[in-house]
C-alpha positions as CSV (number, residue, x, y, z in Angstrom):
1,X,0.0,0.0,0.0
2,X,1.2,3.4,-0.8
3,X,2.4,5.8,1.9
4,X,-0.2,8.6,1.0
5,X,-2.6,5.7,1.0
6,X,-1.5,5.0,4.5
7,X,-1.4,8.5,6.2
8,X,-4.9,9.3,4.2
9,X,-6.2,6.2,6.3
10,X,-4.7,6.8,9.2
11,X,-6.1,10.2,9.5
12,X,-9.8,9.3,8.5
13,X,-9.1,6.6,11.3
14,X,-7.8,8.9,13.8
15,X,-10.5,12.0,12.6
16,X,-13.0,8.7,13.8
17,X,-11.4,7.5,16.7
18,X,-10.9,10.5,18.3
19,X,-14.2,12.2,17.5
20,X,-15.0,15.0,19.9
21,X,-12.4,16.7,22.0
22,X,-14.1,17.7,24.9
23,X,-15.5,14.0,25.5
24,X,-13.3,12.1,27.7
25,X,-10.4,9.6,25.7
26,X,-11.1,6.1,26.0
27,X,-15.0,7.2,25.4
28,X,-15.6,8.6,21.8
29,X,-14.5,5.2,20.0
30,X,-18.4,3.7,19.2
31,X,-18.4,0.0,20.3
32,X,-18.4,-2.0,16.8
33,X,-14.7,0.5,16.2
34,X,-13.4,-0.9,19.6
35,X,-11.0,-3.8,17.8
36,X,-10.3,-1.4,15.0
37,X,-9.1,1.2,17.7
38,X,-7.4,-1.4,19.5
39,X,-5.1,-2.3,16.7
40,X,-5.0,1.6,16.0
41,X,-3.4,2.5,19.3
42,X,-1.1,-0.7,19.1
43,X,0.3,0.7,15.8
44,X,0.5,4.2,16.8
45,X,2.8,2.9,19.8
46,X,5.3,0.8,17.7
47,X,5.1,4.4,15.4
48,X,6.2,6.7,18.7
49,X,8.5,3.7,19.6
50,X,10.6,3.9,15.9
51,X,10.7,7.7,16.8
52,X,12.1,7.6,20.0
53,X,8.7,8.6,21.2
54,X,8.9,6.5,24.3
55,X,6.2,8.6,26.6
56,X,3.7,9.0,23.6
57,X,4.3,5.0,22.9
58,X,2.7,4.7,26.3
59,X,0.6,6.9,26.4
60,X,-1.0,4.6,23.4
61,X,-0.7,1.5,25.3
62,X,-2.5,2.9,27.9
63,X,-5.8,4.3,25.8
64,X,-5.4,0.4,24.0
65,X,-5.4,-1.4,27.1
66,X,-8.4,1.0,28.3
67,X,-9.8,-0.4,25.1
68,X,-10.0,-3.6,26.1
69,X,-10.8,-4.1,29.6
70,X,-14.1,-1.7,27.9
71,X,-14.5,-4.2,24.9
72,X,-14.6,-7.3,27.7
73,X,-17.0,-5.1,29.9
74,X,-19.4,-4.6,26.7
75,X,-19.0,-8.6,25.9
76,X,-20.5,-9.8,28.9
Protein backbone atom coordinates (compact mmCIF):
# COMPACT_ATOMS: atom_id res chain seq x y z
CA UNK A 1 0.00 0.00 0.00
CA UNK A 2 1.21 3.39 -0.76
CA UNK A 3 2.40 5.75 1.87
CA UNK A 4 -0.21 8.56 0.96
CA UNK A 5 -2.63 5.69 0.98
CA UNK A 6 -1.46 4.99 4.47
CA UNK A 7 -1.42 8.54 6.15
CA UNK A 8 -4.90 9.30 4.23
CA UNK A 9 -6.17 6.24 6.32
CA UNK A 10 -4.71 6.84 9.25
CA UNK A 11 -6.06 10.21 9.46
CA UNK A 12 -9.76 9.26 8.54
CA UNK A 13 -9.09 6.57 11.27
CA UNK A 14 -7.76 8.89 13.80
CA UNK A 15 -10.51 11.96 12.64
CA UNK A 16 -13.02 8.67 13.82
CA UNK A 17 -11.38 7.49 16.74
CA UNK A 18 -10.91 10.54 18.35
CA UNK A 19 -14.23 12.18 17.53
CA UNK A 20 -15.03 14.99 19.94
CA UNK A 21 -12.39 16.73 21.98
CA UNK A 22 -14.07 17.74 24.92
CA UNK A 23 -15.48 14.02 25.48
CA UNK A 24 -13.27 12.14 27.73
CA UNK A 25 -10.38 9.62 25.73
CA UNK A 26 -11.10 6.07 25.98
CA UNK A 27 -15.04 7.17 25.40
CA UNK A 28 -15.56 8.58 21.83
CA UNK A 29 -14.53 5.20 19.95
CA UNK A 30 -18.43 3.74 19.24
CA UNK A 31 -18.44 0.04 20.25
CA UNK A 32 -18.38 -1.96 16.76
CA UNK A 33 -14.75 0.49 16.24
CA UNK A 34 -13.40 -0.90 19.63
CA UNK A 35 -10.98 -3.81 17.84
CA UNK A 36 -10.30 -1.44 14.98
CA UNK A 37 -9.06 1.19 17.75
CA UNK A 38 -7.44 -1.41 19.53
CA UNK A 39 -5.08 -2.34 16.72
CA UNK A 40 -5.02 1.62 15.98
CA UNK A 41 -3.38 2.53 19.27
CA UNK A 42 -1.11 -0.72 19.14
CA UNK A 43 0.25 0.74 15.77
CA UNK A 44 0.52 4.18 16.79
CA UNK A 45 2.75 2.94 19.75
CA UNK A 46 5.28 0.78 17.71
CA UNK A 47 5.12 4.38 15.40
CA UNK A 48 6.24 6.66 18.71
CA UNK A 49 8.46 3.70 19.58
CA UNK A 50 10.57 3.92 15.95
CA UNK A 51 10.65 7.68 16.77
CA UNK A 52 12.08 7.57 20.01
CA UNK A 53 8.72 8.60 21.23
CA UNK A 54 8.87 6.47 24.33
CA UNK A 55 6.24 8.64 26.58
CA UNK A 56 3.67 9.01 23.65
CA UNK A 57 4.26 4.95 22.91
CA UNK A 58 2.74 4.66 26.35
CA UNK A 59 0.56 6.86 26.37
CA UNK A 60 -1.04 4.63 23.36
CA UNK A 61 -0.70 1.53 25.29
CA UNK A 62 -2.46 2.95 27.94
CA UNK A 63 -5.75 4.27 25.79
CA UNK A 64 -5.42 0.38 23.96
CA UNK A 65 -5.45 -1.40 27.14
CA UNK A 66 -8.40 1.00 28.27
CA UNK A 67 -9.77 -0.37 25.13
CA UNK A 68 -9.99 -3.59 26.12
CA UNK A 69 -10.82 -4.05 29.62
CA UNK A 70 -14.09 -1.68 27.85
CA UNK A 71 -14.48 -4.24 24.89
CA UNK A 72 -14.56 -7.25 27.67
CA UNK A 73 -17.01 -5.14 29.90
CA UNK A 74 -19.36 -4.59 26.72
CA UNK A 75 -18.99 -8.61 25.86
CA UNK A 76 -20.52 -9.76 28.91
Amino acid sequence: MPIVRRVLIGFAMSVKLNGNKYSPAGTRVPSELLPTAIRYEKARALAFEHLGQPHRAEECLALKRFYERRKIKEQN
